[in-house]
Rosetta silent file (secondary structure, phi, psi, omega in degrees, C-alpha in Angstrom):
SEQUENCE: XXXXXXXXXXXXXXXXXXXXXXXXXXXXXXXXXXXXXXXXXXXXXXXXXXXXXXXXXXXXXXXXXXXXXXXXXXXXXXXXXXXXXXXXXXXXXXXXXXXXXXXXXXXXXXXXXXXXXXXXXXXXXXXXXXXXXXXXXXXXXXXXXXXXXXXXXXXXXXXXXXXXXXXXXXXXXXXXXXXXXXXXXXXXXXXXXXXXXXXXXXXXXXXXXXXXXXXXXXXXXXXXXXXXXXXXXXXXXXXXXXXXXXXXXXXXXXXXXXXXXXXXXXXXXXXXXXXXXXXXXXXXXXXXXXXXXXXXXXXXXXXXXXXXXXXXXXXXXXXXXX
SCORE:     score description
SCORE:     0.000 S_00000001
   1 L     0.000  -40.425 -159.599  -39.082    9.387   27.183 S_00000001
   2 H   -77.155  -48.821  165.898  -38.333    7.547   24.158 S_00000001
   3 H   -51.761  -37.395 -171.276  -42.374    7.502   23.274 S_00000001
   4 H   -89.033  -19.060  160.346  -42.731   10.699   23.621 S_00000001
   5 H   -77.358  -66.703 -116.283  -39.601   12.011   20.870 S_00000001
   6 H   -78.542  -53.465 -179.078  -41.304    8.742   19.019 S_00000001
   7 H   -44.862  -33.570 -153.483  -44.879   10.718   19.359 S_00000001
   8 H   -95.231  -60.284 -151.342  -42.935   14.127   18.156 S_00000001
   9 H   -41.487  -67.236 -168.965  -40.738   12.593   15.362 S_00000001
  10 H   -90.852   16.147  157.684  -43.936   11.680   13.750 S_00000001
  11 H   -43.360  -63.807 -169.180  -45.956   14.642   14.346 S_00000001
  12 H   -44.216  -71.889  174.804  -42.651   16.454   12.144 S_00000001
  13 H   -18.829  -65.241 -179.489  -42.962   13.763   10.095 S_00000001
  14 H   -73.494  -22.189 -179.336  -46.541   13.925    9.120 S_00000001
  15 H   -57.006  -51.854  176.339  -46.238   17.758    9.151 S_00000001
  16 H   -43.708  -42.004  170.856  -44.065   17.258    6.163 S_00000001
  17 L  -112.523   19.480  179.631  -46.410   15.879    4.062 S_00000001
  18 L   -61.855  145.362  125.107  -49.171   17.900    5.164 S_00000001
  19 L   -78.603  178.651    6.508  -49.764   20.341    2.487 S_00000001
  20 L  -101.084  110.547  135.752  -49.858   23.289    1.517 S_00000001
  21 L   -82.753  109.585 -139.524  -46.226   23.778    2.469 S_00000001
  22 L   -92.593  167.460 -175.437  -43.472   25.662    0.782 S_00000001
  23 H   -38.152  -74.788  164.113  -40.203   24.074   -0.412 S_00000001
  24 H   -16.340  -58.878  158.105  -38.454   25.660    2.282 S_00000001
  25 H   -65.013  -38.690  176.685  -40.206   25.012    4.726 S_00000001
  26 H   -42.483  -50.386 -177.691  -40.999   21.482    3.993 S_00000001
  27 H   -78.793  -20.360 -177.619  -36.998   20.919    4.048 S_00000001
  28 H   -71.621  -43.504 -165.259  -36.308   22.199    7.246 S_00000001
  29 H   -73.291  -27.395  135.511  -39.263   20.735    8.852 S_00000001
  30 H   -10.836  -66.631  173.393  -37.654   17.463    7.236 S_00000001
  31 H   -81.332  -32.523 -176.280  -34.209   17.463    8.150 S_00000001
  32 H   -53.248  -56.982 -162.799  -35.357   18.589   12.100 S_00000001
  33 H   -75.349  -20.199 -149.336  -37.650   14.831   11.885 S_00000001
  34 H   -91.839    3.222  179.401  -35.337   13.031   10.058 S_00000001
  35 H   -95.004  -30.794 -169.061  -32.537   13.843   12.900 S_00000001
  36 H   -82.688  -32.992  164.585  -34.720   13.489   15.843 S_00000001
  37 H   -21.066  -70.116 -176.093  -36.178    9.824   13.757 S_00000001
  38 H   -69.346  -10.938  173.200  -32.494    9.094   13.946 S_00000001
  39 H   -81.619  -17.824 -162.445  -31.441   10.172   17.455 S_00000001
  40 L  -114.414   17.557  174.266  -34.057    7.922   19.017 S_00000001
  41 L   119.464  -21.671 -136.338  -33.275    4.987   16.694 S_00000001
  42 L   -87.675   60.146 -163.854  -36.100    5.284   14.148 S_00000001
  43 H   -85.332  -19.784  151.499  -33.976    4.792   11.072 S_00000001
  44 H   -87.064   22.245 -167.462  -36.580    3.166    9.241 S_00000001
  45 H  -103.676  -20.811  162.020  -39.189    5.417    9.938 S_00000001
  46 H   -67.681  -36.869  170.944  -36.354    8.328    8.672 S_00000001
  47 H   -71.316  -50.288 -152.157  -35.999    6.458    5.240 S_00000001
  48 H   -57.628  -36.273 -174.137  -39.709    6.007    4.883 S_00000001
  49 H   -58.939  -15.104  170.241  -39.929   10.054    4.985 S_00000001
  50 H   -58.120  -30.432 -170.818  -37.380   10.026    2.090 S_00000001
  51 L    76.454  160.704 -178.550  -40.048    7.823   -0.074 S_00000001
  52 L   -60.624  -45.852  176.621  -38.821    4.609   -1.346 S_00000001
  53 L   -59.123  -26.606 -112.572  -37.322    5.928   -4.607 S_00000001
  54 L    11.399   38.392  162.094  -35.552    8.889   -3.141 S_00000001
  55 L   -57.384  145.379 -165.645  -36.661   11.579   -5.180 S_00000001
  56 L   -69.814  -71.566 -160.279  -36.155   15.313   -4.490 S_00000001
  57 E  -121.119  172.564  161.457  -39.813   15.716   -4.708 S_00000001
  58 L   -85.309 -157.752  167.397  -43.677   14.087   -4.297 S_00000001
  59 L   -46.612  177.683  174.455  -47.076   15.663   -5.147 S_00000001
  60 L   -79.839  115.130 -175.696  -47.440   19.029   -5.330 S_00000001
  61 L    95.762   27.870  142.518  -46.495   20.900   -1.460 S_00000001
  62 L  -126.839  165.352 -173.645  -44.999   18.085   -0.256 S_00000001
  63 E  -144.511  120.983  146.489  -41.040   17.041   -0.654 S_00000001
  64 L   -55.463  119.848  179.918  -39.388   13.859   -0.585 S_00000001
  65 L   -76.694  117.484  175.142  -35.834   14.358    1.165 S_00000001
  66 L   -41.373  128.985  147.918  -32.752   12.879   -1.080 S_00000001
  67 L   -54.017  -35.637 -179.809  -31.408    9.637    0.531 S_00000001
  68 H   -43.749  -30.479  163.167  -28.178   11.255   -0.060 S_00000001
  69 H  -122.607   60.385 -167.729  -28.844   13.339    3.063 S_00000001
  70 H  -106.029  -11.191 -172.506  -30.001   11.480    5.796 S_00000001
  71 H   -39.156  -52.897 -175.402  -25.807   10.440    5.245 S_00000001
  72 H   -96.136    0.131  145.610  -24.794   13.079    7.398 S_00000001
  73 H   -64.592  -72.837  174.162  -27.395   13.553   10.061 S_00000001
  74 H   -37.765  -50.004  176.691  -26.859    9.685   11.043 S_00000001
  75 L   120.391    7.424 -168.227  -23.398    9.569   10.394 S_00000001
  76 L   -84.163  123.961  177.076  -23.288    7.170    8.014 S_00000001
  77 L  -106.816  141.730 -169.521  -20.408    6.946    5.633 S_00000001
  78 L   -41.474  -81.237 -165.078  -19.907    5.706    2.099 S_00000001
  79 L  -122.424  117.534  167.695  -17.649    2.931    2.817 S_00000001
  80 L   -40.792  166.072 -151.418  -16.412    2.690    6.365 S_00000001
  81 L  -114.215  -24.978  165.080  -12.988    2.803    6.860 S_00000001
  82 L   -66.483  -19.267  170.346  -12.779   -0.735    8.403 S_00000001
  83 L   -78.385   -8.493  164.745  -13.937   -2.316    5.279 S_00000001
  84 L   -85.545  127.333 -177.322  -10.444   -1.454    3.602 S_00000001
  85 E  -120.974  155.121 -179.984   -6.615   -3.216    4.547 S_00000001
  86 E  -127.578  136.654  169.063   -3.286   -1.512    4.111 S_00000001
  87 E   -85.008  155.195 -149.384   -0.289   -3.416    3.782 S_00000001
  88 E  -128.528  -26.627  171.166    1.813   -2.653    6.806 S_00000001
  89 E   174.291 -157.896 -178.565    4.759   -5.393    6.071 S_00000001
  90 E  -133.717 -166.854 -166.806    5.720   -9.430    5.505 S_00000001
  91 E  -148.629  100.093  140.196    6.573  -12.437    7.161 S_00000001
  92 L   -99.377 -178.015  172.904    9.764  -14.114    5.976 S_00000001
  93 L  -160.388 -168.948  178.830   12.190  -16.587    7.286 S_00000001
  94 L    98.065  111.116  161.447   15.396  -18.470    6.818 S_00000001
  95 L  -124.414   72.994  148.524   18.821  -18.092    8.616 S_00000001
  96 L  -174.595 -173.124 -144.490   20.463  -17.676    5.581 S_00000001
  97 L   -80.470  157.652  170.827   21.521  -15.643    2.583 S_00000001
  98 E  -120.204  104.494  145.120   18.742  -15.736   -0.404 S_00000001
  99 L  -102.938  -25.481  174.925   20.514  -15.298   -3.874 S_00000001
 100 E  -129.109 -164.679  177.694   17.973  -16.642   -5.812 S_00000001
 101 L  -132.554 -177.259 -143.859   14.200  -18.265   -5.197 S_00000001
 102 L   -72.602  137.458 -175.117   12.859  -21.643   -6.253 S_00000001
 103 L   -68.717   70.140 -176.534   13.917  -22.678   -9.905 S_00000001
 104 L  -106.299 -170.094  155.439   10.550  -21.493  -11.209 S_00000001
 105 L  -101.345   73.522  167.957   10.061  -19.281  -14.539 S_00000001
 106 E  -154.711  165.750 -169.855    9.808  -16.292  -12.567 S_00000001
 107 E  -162.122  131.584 -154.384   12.497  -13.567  -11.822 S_00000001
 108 E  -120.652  128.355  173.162   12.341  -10.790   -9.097 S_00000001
 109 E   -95.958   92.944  178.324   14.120   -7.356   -9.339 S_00000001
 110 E   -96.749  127.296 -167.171   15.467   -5.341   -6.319 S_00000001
 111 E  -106.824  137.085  176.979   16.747   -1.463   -6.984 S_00000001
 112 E  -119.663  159.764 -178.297   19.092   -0.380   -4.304 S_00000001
 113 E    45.393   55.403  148.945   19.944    2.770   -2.512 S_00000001
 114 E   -77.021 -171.937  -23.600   16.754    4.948   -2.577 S_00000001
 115 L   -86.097  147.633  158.741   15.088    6.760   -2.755 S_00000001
 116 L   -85.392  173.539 -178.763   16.177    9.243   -4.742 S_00000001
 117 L   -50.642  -63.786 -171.466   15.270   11.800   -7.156 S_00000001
 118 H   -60.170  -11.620  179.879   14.619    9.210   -9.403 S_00000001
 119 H   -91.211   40.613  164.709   12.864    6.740   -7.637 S_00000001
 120 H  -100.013  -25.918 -172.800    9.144    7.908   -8.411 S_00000001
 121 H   -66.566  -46.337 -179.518   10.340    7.605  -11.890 S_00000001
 122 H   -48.203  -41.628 -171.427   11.576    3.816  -11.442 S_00000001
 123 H   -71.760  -40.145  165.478    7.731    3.181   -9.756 S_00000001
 124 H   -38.921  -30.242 -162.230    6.239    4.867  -12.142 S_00000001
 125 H   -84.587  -76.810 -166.794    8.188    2.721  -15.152 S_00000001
 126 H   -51.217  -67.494 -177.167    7.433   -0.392  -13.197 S_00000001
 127 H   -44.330  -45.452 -166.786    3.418    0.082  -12.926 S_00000001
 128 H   -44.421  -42.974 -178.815    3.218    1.081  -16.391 S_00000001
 129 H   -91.510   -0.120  174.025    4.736   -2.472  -17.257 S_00000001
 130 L    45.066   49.451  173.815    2.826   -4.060  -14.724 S_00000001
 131 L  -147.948  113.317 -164.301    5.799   -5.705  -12.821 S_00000001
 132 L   -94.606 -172.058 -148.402    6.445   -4.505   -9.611 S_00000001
 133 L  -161.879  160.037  153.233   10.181   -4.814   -7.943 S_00000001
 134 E  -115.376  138.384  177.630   11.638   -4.474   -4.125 S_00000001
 135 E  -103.627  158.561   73.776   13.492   -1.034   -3.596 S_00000001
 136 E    22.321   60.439 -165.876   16.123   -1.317   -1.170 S_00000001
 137 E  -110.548  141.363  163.601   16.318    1.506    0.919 S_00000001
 138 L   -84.858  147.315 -154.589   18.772    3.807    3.409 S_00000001
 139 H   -73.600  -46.371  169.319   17.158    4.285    6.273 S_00000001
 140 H   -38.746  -26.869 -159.562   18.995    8.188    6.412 S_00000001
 141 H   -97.440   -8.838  168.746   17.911    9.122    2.822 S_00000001
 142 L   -46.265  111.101  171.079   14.187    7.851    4.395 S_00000001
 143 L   178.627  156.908 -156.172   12.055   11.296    5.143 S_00000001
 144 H   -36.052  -32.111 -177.695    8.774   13.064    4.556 S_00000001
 145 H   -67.443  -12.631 -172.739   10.092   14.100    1.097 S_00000001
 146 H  -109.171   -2.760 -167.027   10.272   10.764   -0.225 S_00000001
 147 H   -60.918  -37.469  161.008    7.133    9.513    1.667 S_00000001
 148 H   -60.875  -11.605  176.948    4.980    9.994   -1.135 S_00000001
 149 H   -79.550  -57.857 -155.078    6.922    8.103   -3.192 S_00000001
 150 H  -100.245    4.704  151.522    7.376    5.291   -1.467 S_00000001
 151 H   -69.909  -37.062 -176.093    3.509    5.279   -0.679 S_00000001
 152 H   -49.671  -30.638 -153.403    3.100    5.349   -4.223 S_00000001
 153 H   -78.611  -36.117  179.065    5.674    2.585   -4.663 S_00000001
 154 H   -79.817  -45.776  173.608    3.402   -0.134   -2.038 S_00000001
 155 L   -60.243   11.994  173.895    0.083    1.366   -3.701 S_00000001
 156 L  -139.664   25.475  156.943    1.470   -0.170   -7.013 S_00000001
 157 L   103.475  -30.209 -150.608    2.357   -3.876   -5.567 S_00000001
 158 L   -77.566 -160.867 -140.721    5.966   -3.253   -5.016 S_00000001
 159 E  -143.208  105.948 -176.769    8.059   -4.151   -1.648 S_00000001
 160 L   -88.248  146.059 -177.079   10.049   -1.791    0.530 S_00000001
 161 L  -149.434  150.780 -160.706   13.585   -3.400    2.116 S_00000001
 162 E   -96.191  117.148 -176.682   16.081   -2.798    4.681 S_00000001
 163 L  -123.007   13.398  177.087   19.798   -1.437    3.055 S_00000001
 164 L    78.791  149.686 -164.189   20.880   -0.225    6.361 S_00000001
 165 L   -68.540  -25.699  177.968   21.052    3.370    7.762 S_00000001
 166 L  -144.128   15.328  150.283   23.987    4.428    6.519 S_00000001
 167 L    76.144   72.379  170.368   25.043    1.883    4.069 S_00000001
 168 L   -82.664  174.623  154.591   28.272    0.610    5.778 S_00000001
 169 L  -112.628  121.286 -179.726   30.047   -2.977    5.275 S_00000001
 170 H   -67.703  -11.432 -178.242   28.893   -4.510    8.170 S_00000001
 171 H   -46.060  -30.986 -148.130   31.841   -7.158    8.147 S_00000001
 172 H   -90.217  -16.713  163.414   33.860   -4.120    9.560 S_00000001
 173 L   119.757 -176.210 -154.274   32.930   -4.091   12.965 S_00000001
 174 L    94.098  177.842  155.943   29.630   -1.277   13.876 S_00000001
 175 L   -45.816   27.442 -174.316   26.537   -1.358   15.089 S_00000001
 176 H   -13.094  -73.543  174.277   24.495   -4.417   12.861 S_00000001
 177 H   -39.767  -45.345  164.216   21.598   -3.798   14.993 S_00000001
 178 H   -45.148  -78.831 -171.175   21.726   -0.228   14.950 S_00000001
 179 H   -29.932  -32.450 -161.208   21.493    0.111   11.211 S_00000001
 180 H   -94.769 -100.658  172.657   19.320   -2.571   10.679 S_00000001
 181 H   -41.087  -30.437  162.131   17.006   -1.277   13.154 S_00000001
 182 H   -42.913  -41.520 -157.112   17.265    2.215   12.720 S_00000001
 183 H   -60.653  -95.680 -133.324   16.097    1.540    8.571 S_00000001
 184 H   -33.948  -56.273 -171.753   12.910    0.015    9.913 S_00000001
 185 H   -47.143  -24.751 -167.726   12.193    2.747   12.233 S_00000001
 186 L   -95.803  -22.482  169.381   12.456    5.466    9.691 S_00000001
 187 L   -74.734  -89.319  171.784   10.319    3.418    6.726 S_00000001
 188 E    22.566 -113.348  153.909    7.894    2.899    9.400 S_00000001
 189 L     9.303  -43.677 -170.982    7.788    5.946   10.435 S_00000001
 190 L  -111.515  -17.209 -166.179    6.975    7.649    7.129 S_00000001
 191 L  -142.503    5.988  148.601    4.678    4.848    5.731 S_00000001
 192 L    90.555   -1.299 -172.467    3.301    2.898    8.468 S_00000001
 193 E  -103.750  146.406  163.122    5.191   -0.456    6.568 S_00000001
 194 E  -133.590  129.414 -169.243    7.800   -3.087    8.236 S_00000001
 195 L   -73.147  169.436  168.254   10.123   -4.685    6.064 S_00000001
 196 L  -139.987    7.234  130.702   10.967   -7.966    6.287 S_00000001
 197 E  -121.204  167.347 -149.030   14.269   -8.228    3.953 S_00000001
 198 E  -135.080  133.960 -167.619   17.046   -6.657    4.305 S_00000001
 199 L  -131.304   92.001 -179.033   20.138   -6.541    1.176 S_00000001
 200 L   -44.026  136.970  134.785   23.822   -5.782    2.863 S_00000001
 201 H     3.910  121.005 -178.304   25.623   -3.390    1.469 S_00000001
 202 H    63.688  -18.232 -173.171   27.971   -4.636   -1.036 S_00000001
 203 H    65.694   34.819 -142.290   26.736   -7.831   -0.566 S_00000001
 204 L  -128.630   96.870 -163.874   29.015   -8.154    1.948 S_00000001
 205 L  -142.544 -171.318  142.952   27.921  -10.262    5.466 S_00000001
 206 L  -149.061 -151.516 -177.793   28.611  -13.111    7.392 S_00000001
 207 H   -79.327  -38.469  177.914   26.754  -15.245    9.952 S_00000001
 208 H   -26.770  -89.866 -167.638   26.822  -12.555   13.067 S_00000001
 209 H    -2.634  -56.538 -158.501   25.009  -10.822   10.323 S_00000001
 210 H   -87.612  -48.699 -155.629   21.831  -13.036    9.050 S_00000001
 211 H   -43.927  -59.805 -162.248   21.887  -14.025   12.803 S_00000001
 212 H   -81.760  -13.598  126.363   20.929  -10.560   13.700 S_00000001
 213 H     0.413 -122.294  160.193   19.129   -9.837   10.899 S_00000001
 214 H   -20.353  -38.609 -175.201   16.625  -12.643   11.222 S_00000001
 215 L   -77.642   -0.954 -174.568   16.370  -11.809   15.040 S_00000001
 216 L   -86.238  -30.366 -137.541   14.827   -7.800   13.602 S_00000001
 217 L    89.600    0.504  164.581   12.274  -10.450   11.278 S_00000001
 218 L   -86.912  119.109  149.778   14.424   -9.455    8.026 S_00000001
 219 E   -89.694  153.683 -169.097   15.750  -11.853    5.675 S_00000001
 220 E   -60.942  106.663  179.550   19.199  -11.803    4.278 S_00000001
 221 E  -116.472  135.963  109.278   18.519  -11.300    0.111 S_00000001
 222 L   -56.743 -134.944  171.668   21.502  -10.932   -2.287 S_00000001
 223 L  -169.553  160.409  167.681   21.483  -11.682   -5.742 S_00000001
 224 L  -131.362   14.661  160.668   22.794  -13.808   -8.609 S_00000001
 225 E  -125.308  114.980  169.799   22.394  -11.637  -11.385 S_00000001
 226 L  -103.595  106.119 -171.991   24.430   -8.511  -11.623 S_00000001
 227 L   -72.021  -13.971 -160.309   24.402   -5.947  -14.569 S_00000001
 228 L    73.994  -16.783 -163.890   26.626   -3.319  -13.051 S_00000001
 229 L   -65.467   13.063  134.890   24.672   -0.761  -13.732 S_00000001
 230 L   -68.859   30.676 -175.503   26.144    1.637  -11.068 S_00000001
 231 L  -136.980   20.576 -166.366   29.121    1.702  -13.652 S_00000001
 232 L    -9.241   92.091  143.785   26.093    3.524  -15.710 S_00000001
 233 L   -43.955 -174.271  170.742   26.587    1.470  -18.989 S_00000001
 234 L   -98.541  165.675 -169.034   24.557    2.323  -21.988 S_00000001
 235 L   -86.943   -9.986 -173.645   20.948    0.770  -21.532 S_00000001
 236 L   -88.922  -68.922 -165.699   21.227   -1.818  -24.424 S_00000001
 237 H   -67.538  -48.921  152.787   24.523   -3.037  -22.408 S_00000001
 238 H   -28.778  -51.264  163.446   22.102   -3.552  -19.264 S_00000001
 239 H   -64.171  -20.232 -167.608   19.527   -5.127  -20.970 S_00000001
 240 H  -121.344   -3.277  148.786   21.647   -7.608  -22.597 S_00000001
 241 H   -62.048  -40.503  168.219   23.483   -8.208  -19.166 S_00000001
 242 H   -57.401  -61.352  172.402   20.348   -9.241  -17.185 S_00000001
 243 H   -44.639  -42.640 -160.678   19.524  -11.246  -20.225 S_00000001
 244 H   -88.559  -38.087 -154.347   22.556  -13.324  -20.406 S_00000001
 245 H  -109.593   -4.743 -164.429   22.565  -14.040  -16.783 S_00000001
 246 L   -63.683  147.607 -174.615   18.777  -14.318  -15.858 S_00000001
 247 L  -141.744  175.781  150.866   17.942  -18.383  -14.901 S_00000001
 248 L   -25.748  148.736  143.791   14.386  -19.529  -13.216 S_00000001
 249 L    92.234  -15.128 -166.066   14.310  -18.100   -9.937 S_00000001
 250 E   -76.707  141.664  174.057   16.664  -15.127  -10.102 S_00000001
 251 E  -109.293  130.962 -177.068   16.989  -12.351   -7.997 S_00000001
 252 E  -106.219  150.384  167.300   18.693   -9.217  -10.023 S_00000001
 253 E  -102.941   92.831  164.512   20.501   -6.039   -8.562 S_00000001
 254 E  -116.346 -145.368 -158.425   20.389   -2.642  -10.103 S_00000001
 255 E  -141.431  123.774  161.666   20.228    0.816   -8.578 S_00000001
 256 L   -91.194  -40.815 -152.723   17.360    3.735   -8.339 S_00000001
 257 L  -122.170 -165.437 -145.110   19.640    5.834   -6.221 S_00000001
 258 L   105.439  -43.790  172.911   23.398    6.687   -5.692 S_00000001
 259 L   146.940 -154.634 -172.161   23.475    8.924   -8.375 S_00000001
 260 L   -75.574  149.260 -178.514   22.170    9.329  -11.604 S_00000001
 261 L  -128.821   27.376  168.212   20.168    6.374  -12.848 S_00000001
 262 H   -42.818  -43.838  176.932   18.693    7.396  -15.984 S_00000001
 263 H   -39.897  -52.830 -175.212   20.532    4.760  -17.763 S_00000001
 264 H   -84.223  -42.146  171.729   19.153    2.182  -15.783 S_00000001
 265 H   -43.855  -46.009 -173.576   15.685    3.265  -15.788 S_00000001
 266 H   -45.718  -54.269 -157.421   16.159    3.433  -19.633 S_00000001
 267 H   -82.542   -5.280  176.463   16.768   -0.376  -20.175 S_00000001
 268 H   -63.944  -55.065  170.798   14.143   -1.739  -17.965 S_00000001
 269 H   -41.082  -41.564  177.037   11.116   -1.590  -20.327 S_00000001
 270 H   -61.988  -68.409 -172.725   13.238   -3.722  -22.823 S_00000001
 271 H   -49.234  -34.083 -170.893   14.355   -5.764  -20.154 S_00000001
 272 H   -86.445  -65.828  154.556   10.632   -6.474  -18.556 S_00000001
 273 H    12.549  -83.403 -175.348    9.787   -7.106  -22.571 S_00000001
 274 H   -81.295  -40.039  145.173   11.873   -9.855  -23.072 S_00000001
 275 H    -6.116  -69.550 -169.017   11.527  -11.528  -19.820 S_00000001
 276 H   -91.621   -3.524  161.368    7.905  -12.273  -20.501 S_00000001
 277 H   -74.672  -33.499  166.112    8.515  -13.305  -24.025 S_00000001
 278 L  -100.242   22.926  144.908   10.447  -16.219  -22.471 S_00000001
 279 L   110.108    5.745 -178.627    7.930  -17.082  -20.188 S_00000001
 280 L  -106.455  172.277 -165.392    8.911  -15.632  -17.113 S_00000001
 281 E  -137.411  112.547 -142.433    6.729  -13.915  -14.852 S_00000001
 282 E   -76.147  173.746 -150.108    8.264  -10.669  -12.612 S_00000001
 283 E   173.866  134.519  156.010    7.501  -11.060   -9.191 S_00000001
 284 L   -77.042 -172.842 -159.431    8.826   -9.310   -5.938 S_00000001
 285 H   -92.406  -19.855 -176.795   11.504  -10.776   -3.691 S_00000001
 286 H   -92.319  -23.850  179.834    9.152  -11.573   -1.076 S_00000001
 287 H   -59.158  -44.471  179.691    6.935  -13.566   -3.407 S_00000001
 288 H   -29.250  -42.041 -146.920    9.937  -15.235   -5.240 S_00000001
 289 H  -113.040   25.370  176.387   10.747  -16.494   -1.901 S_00000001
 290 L    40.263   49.084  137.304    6.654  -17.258   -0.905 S_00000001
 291 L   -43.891  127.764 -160.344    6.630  -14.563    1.875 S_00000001
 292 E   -80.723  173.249  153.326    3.735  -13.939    3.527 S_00000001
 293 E  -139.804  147.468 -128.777    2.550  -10.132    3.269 S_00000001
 294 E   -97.436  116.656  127.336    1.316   -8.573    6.722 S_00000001
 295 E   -80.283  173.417 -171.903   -2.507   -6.570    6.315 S_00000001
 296 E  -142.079  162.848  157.057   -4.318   -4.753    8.864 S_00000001
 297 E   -80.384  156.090  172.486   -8.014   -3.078    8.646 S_00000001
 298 L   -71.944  151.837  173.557   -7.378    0.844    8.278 S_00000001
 299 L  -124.878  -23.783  154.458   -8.530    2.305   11.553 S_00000001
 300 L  -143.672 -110.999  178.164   -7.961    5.405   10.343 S_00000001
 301 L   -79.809  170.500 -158.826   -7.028    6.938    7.001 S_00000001
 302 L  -104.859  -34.844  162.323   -5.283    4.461    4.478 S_00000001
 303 L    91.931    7.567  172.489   -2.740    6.643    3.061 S_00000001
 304 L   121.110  -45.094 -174.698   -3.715    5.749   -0.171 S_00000001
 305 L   -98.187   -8.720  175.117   -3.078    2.403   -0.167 S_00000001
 306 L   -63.347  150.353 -170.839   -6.099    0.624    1.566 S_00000001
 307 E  -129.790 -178.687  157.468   -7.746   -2.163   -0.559 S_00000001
 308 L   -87.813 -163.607 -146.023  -10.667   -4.252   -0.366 S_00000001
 309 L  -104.658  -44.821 -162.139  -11.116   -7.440    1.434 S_00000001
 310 L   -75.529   -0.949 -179.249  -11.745   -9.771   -2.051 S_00000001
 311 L   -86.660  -21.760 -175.268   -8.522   -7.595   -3.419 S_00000001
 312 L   -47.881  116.017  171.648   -6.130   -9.423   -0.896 S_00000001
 313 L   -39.236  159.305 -172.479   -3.157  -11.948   -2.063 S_00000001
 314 L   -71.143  -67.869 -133.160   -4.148  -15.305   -1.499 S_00000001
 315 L  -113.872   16.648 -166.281   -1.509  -16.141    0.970 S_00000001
 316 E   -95.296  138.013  146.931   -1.636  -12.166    2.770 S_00000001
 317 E   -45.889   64.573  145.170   -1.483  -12.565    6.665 S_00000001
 318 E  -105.598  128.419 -154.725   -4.470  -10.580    8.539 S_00000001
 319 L   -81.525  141.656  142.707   -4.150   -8.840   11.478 S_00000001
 320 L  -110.506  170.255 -128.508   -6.062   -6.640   13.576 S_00000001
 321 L   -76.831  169.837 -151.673   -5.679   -3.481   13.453 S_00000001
 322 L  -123.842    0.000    0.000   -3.075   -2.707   16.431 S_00000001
């Protein structure tokens, strides 16, 4: 069987460059061999009918077939979809609170209680300045409206985190687990990512806490520089709060969400500024604190966010795809 489509393929085949044929025909009678070429295997003998250059045409009455379409009789796609990774989440550890990272010249920012209106504007702000941040999110205000946003926000480096579902103080007796767990389910859910820290409320835990924490795969982050800025200051008074208190190593607190945060958006750009005039270098909370980050190959689309394989962090974690 297979010799005999092998006989007819190149029958088409030579028919093709038989003259005197018209354009027309010539492509049909083309595309017919170059599918049955390709049904029975023959894929170089389907490129040769293309000519080596691919050029639209030969001599005169005969026509060279575009490589460009033998794509979609074979099936063949520009870049496969397995040649791409998405980050899907990180690998921390540690059962206990993180206020800062390693006394390094580097200093990591986490915005809490997105997203919000405003927080395409904070990701936006941040790429521009080429320093990405972890937001901090409630797992309730998590939903399709914000999804693009917070693809946008992992397609630009930064780091999604667990702020609990409904942003209780957990000291108080509840659910830990719920809340905790719930978050993840709902970023998940809209972006295919699982966090792996988590920033109480208030800043307000104990050990039950990190215990249970750690047992979701989130670590406990605080902070040790606070600005206030949910007491929306003027943006000058922000900027020169961060400043005064920033050391090696620091992890800072502001706010995308909450309410309005224009203020705080304002003062960042200054604030990212001066930072790297003294040498420091912005970082996210899981790097500060040399967190692994989780890839996968896309298996099916990437959402935006797929990368190549020589694009990876040094230190990224790959999986396959689940």
């Amino acid at each position: 069987m297979r010799s005999e489509l092998s006989a007819r393929a190149r029958r088409w085949l030579a028919a093709v460059s038989s003259p005197p044929l018209t354009r027309a025909r010539a492509a049909r009678l083309a595309l017919v061999a170059l599918a049955a070429a390709a049904s029975i295997g023959l894929l170089s003998l389907a490129i040769s009918a293309c000519g080596a250059g691919g050029g639209a045409l030969g001599p005169p009455g005969q026509l060279r077939t575009p490589l460009a379409l033998i794509g979609p009789i074979v099936g063949a796609a520009p870049k496969a979809p397995s040649e791409l990774y998405r980050v899907v989440g990180c690998r921390s550890r540690g059962d206990f609170d993180y206020r800062h990272g390693p006394s390094r010249r580097e200093v990591a920012f986490g915005f809490d209680d997105g997203p919000y209106p405003d927080t395409r504007a904070f990701v936006r702000m941040l790429a521009r300045n080429h320093a990405p941040a972890t937001f901090f999110v409630i797992g309730r205000q998590v939903s399709a409206a914000y999804r693009a946003t917070m693809l946008e926000a992992l397609r630009e480096g930064d780091v999604l985190g667990d702020h609990t579902f409904t942003h209780p103080d957990l000291t108080r007796g509840g659910d830990v687990r719920g809340q905790l767990q719930s978050t993840i389910g709902a970023i998940r859910g809209e972006t295919g990512y699982t966090p792996c820290v988590f920033r109480p409320p208030y800043g307000t835990y104990n050990a039950s806490v990190v215990r249970t924490a750690r047992s979701l795969g989130l670590a406990t982050v605080t902070w040790n520089v606070d600005p206030s800025d949910y007491l929306q200051p003027a943006p000058r008074t922000i900027e020169r709060r961060v400043l005064a208190q920033v050391q090696p190593g620091s992890i800072v607190i502001s706010h995308d969400g909450g309410g309005p945060r224009g203020r705080t958006l304002a003062a960042y750009p200054a604030i990212i500024r001066s930072l790297r005039a003294r040498g420091y270098r912005i970082v996210t909370i899981p790097q500060l604190l040399g967190f692994r980050p989780l890839y996968v190959p896309c298996v099916r689309l990437c959402d935006g966010i797929g990368i190549r394989r020589g694009q990876l962090p040094r230190n990224a974690i790959v999986e396959r795809a689940p």
